[in-house]
C-alpha positions in Angstrom: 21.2 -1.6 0.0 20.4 -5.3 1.0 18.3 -7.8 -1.2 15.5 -7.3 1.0 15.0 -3.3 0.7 15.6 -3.9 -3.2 12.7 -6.1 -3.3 10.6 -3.3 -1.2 11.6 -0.4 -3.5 10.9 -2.4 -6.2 7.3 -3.0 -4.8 6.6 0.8 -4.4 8.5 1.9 -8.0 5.6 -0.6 -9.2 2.7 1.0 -7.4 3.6 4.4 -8.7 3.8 3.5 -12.1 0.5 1.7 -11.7 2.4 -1.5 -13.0 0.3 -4.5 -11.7 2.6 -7.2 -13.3 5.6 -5.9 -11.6 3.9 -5.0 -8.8 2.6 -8.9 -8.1 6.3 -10.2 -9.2 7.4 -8.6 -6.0 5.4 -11.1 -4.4 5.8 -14.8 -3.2 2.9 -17.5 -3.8 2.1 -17.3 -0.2 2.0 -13.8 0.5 -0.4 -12.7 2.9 -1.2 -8.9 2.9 -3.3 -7.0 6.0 -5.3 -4.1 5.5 -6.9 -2.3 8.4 -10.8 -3.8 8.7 -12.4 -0.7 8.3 -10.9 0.3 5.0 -13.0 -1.0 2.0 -10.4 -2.5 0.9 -9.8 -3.6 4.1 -9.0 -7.5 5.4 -6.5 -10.0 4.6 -5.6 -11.3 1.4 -3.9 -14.9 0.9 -1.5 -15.8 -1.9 -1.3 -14.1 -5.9 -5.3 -14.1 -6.1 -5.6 -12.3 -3.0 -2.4 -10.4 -3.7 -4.1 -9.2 -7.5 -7.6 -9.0 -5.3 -6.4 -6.5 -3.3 -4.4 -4.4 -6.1 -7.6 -4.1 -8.0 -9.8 -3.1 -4.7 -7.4 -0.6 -4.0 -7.3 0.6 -7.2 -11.0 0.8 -7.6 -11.3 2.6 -4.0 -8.0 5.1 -4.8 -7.8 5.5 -8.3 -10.1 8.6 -8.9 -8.6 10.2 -5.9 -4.4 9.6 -6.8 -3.0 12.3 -7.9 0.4 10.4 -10.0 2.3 13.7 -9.9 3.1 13.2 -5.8 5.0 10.4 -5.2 4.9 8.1 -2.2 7.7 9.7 -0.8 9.0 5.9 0.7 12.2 5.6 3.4 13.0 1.7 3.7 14.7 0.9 6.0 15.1 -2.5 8.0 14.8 -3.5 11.3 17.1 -5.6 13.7 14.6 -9.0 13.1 15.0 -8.7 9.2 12.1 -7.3 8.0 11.8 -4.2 5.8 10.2 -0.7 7.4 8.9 2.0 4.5 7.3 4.6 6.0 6.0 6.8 3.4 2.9 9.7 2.3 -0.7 8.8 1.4 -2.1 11.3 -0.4 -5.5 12.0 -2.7 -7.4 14.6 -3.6 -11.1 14.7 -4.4 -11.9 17.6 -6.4 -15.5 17.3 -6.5 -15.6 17.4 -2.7 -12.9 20.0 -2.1 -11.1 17.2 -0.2 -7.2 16.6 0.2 -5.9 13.4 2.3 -2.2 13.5 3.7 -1.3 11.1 6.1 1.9 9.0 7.4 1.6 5.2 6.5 3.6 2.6 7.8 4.1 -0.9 6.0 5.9 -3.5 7.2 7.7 -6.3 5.1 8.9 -9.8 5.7 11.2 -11.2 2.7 12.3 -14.2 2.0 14.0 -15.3 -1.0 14.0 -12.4 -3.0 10.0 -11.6 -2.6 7.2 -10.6 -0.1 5.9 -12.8 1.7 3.8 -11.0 4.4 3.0 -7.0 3.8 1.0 -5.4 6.9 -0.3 -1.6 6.4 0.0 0.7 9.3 -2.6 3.7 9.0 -2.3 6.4 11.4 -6.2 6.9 11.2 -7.8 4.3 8.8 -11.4 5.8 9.8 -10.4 9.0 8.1 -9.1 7.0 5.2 -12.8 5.2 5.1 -14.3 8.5 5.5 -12.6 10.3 2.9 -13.8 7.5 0.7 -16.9 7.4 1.3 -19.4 9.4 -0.2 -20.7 12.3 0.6 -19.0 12.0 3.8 -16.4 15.4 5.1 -13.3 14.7 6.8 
């Protein structure tokens, strides 16, 4: 396993124990992260504020929904350019609603000298994602 795919493991061992410090020391002082627009966590966020911004807005949009007993399910892998692939599960279920969410997701990672430096989330349908959290809204 390279340094590279460490650092990305690393990075999704810390989102599933909910470990924000870890999670951020995964990250370089630049970082720039890119959610799909649509989500309400959506946009891009710029350096260790932004990286901590978004952690807490996902959080705050996910948390209720996680269910900590499913893990991601991540296969890193890494492509001929250098960065780092993880295709892994999102998953949530909303009780109250009778909802379940399982989709594919896609991140893509550049590293450079031992951190993340620039994460970009793939969502196969990131309306569904913004519908499942919103709500009062089906599927």
């Amino acid at each position: 396993m390279s340094e590279r795919s460490d650092v990305v493991r690393r990075l999704f061992a810390a989102v599933e124990a909910g470990d924000l410090p870890a999670l951020l020391d995964c990250y370089g002082d630049g970082i720039e992260i890119r959610e799909a627009p649509s989500l309400p966590y959506g946009g891009v966020y710029r350096g260790r504020r932004g990286a901590r911004d978004h952690a807490e807005a996902f959080v705050r949009a996910w948390g209720p929904y996680r269910d900590r007993r499913e893990p991601l399910g991540a296969s890193v892998g890494e492509t001929d350019d250098g960065r780092v692939v993880a295709v892994f599960r999102h998953r949530a279920v909303d009780g109250t609603r009778g909802l379940r969410l399982d989709e594919d997701e896609v991140g893509i990672y550049e590293v450079r000298d031992g951190v993340v430096v620039r994460s970009t989330m793939l969502h196969a349908d990131p309306e569904r994602l913004a519908r499942f959290l919103a709500p009062g809204c089906g599927r």
